[in-house]
C-alpha positions as CSV (number, residue, x, y, z in Angstrom):
1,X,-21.9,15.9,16.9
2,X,-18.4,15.0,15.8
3,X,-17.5,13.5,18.9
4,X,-20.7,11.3,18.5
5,X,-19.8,10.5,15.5
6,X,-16.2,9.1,16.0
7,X,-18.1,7.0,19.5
8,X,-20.2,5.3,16.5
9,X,-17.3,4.2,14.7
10,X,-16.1,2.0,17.2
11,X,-19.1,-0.5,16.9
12,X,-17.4,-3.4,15.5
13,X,-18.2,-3.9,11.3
14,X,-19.6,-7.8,10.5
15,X,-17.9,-9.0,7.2
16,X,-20.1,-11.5,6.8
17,X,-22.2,-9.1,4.7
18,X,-21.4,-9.1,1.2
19,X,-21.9,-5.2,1.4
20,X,-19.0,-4.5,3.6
21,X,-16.6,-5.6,0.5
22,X,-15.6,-3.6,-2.2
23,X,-14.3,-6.4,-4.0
24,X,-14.9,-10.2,-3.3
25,X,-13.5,-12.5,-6.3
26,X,-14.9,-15.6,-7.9
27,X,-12.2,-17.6,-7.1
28,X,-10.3,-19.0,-10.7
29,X,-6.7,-19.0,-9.3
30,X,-4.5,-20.5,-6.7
31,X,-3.8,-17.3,-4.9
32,X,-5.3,-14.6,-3.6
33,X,-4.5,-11.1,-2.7
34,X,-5.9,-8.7,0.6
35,X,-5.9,-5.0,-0.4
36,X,-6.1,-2.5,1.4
37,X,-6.8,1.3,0.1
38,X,-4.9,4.1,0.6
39,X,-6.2,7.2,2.2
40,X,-9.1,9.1,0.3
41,X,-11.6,10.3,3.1
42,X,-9.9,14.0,2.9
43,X,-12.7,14.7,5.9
44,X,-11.9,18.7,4.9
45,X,-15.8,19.8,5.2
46,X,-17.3,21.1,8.9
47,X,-18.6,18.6,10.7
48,X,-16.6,15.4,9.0
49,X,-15.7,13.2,11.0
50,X,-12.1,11.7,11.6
51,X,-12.9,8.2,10.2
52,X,-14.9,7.8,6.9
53,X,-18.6,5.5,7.6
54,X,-18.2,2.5,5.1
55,X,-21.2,4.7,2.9
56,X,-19.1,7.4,2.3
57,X,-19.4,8.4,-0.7
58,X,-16.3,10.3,-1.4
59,X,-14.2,7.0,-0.3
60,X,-16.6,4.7,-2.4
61,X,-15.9,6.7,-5.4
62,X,-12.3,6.8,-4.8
63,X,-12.0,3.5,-4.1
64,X,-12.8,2.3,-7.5
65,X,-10.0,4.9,-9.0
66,X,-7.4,2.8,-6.6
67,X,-9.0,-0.1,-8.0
68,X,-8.0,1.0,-11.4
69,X,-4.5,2.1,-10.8
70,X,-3.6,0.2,-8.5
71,X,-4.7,-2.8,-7.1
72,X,-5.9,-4.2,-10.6
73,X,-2.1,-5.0,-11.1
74,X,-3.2,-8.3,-8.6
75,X,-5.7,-9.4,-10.9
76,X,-4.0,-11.2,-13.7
77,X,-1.9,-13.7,-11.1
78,X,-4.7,-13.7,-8.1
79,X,-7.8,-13.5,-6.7
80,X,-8.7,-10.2,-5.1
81,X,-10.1,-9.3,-2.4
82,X,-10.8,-5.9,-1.0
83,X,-13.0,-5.1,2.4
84,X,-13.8,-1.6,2.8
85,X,-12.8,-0.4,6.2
86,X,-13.4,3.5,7.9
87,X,-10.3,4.7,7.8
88,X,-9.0,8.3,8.9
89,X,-9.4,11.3,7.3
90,X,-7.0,12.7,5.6
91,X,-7.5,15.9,7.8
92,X,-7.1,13.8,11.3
93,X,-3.8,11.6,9.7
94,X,-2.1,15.3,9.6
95,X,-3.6,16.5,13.2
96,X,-2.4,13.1,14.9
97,X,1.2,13.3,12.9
98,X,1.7,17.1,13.8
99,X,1.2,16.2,17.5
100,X,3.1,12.8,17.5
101,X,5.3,12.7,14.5
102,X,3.8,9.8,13.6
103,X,0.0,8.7,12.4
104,X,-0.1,5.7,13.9
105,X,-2.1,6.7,16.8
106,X,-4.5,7.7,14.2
107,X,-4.8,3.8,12.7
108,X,-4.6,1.5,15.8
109,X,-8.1,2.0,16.8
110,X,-10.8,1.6,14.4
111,X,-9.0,1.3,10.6
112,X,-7.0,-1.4,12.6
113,X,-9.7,-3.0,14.2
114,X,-11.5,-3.3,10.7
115,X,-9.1,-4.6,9.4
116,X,-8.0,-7.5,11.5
117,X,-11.6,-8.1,11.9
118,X,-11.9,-8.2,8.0
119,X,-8.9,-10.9,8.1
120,X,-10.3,-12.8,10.1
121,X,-13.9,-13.3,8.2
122,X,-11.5,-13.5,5.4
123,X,-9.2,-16.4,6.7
124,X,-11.9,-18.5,8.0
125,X,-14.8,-18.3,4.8
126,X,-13.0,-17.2,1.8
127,X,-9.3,-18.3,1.7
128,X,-9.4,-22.2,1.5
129,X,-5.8,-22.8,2.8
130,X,-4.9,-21.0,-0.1
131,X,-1.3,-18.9,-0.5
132,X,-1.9,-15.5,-0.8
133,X,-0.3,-11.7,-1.4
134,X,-1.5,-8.7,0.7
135,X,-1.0,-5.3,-0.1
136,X,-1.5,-1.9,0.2
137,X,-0.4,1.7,-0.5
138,X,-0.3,4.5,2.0
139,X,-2.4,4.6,4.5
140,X,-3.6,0.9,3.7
141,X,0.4,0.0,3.7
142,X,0.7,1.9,7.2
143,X,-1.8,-0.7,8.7
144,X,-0.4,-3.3,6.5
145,X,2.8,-2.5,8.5
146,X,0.9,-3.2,11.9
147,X,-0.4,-6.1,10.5
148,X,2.8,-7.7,9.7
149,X,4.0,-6.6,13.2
150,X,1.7,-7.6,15.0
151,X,-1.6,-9.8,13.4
152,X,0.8,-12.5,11.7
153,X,2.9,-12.6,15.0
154,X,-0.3,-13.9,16.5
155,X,-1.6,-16.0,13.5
156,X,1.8,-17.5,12.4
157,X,-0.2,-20.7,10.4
158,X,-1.4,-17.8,7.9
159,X,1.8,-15.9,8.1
160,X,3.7,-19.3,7.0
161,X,1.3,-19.2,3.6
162,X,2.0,-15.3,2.4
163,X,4.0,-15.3,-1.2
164,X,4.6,-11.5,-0.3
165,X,3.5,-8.3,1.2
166,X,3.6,-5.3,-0.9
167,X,3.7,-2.4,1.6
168,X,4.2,0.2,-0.9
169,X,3.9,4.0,-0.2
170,X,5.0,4.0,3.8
171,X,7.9,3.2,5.1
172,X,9.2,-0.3,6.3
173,X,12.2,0.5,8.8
174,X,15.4,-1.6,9.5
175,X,13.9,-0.7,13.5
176,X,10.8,-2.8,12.4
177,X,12.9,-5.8,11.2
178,X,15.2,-5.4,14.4
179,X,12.2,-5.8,16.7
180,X,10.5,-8.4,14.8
181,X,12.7,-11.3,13.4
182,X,9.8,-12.8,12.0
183,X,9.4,-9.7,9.4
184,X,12.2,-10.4,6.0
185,X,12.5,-8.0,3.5
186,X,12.9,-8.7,-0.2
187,X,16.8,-9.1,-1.3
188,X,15.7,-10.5,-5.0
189,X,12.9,-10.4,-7.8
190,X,11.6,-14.0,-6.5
191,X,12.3,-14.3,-3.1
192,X,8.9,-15.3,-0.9
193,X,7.4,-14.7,2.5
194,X,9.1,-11.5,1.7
195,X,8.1,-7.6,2.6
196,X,8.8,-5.1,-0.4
197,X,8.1,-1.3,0.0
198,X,9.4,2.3,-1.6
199,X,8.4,5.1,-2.3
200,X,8.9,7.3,-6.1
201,X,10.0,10.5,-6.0
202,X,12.0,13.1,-8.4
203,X,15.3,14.4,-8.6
204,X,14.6,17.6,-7.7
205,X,13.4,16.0,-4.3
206,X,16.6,15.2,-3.7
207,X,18.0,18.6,-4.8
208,X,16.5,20.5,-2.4
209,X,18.0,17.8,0.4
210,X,15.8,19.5,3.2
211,X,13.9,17.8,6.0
212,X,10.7,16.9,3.0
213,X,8.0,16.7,5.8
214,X,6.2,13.5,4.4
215,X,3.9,11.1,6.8
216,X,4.9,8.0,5.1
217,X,8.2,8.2,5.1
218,X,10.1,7.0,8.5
219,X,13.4,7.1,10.0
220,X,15.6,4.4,8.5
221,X,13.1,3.2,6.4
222,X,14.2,0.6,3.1
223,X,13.4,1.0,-0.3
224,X,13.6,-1.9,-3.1
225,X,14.0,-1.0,-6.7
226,X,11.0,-2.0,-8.8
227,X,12.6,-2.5,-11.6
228,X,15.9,-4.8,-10.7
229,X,14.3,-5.9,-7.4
230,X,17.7,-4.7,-5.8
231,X,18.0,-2.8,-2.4
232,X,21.5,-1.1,-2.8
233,X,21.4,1.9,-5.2
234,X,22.3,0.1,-8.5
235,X,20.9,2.3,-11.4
236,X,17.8,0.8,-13.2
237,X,17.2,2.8,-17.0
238,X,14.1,3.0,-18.0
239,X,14.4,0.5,-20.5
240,X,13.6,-1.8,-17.9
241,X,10.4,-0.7,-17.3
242,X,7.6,-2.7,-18.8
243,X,5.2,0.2,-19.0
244,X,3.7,2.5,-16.6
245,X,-0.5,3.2,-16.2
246,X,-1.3,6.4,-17.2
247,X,-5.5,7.3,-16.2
248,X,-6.6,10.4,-18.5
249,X,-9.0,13.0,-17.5
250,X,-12.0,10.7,-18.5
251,X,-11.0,7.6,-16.2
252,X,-9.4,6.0,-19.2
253,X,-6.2,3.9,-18.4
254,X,-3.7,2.6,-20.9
255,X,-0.1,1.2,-20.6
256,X,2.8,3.9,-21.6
257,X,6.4,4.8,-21.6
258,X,7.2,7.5,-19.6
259,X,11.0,7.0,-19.5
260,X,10.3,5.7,-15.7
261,X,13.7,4.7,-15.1
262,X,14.4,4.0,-10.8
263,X,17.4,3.8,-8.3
264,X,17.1,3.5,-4.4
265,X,18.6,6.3,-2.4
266,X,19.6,4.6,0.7
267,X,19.7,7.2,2.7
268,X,16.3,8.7,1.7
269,X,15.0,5.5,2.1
270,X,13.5,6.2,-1.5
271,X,13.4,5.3,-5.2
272,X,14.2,8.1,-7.8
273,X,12.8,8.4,-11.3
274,X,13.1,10.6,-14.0
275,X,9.8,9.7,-15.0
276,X,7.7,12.0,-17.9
277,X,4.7,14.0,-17.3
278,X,4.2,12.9,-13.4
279,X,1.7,15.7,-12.2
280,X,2.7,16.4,-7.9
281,X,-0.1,17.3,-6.0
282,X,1.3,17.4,-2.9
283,X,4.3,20.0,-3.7
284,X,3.5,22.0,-0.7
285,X,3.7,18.5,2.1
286,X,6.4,16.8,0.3
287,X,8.7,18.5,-1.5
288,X,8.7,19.5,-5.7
289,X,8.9,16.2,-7.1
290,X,6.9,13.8,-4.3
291,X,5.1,11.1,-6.8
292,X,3.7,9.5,-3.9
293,X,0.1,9.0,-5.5
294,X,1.9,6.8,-8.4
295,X,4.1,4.7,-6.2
296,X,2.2,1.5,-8.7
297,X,1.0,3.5,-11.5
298,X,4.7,4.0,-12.8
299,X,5.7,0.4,-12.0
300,X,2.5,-1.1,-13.0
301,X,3.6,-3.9,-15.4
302,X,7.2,-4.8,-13.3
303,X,4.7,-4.9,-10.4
304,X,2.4,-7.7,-12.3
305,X,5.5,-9.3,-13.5
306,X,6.6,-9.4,-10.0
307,X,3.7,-10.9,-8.6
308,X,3.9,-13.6,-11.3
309,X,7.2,-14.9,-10.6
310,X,7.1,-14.8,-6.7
311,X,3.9,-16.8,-6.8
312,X,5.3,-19.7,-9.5
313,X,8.9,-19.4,-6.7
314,X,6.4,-20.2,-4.0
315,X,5.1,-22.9,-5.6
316,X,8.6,-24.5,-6.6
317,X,9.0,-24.2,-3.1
318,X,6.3,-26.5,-2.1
């Protein structure tokens, strides 16, 4: 049955139906941002299978969490669009990176396939000619990644229009910018046709200074602080922060301080915060303090503020 299952997913997915979009804008502003979610098909029960049908109700319902906490932060500067796309299970993700060391062999086929497809309805009907942002955050980030590498290679008239890709939560490596000159990464807060990407974590992450076994984070991957937009490991305090999301128990979100201060730790190819009250639930696959699920939620409001001023730099480019 399951093998049945993953055959079906390979049947291409026609974005020309309304229904295969979580989140198509009215469009009120020059830009517009692509997001893609992060993994939340866990595909833990018998008989899952490894990539999540577009109906799946566990990845519906998580999608519009993500929506809340994270790609809402596009909202006030663009127009958002999200496709939903069957990405892998949480479950397959850790089966394809224990035998590889890598998941990508886990996103090439159909996630990446939906995607592209998605970018192209998306290109051609909704975007106009207009600039845009595209994002993600784990998962979504690692195919944003193959995007970049290889999608804009092949479509460089779209690629010349991107303000910025925020690849946040999976690691952007030096390798990747070696073997692909057309891929820059942020060096400032207002830089454009620019990559940025980190990943949050605790100090006690870096205490315990062991191999962390964590899926998004590669080899010689970069990091850029979200709060002073710098890669080297200059110290951000948390006075710097213009407020971090915090979602309650009931779904309710509201803007705190949690004393979210950040600095890059180059050679972690992370960002460390002393952040308050950050619950870990993934203690056991990436070390005490891994903060992975709030790699936007902490930032939130530098993250808008970014978005802000690398779209009005894009336009004084013009």
């Amino acid at each position: 049955m399951k093998a049945n299952q993953n055959n079906l997913q390979m049947n291409s997915i026609d974005y020309s139906k309304k229904t295969n979009w979580y989140k198509i804008s009215e469009i009120t502003k020059d830009v517009d941002t692509f997001y893609i979610y992060s993994t939340i098909f866990m595909g833990a029960n018998e008989g899952d299978s490894d990539y999540a049908t577009l109906d799946n109700a566990e990845m519906l319902e998580g999608i519009k969490i993500e929506h809340a906490i994270k790609s809402s932060v596009f909202e006030e500067s663009t127009n958002l669009f999200i496709p939903l796309y069957r990405q892998s299970s949480m479950k397959h993700a850790a089966e394809v990176f224990l035998k590889d060391g890598t998941i990508e062999a886990a996103l090439t086929s159909t996630p990446y396939t939906d995607i592209t497809a998605s970018l192209d309805y998306y290109f051609e009907n909704y975007n106009n000619g207009r600039p845009f942002v595209i994002a993600g955050h784990s998962q979504g980030a690692a195919i944003l990644r193959l995007v970049l590498k290889n999608y804009f290679k092949e479509h460089p008239d779209y690629y010349q229009r991107m303000v910025a890709a925020y690849a946040i939560g999976y690691s952007i490596t030096s390798d990747d910018l070696a073997a692909n000159p057309h891929m820059k990464f942020a060096t400032s807060e207002n830089d454009t046709g620019v990559i940025l990407s980190w990943h949050a974590e605790g100090p006690k992450n870096v205490e315990a200074n062991g191999p962390i076994p964590n899926v998004a984070i590669l080899k010689n991957g970069i990091s850029i602080n979200p709060l002073n937009w710098k890669r080297d490991d200059t110290y951000a305090p948390a006075s710097m922060n213009l407020g971090s999301l915090v979602m309650d128990e009931s779904g309710a979100t509201e803007i705190r301080d949690i004393d979210a201060d950040a600095q890059v730790n180059i050679a972690r190819g992370t960002v460390v915060t002393n952040a308050k009250a950050i619950p870990n639930e993934m203690t056991e696959l990436a070390g005490p303090q891994c903060y992975h699920q709030d790699d936007y939620s902490i930032f939130y409001n530098n993250i808008k503020d970014n978005v802000a001023k690398r779209i009005a730099a894009y336009f004084t480019k013009c």
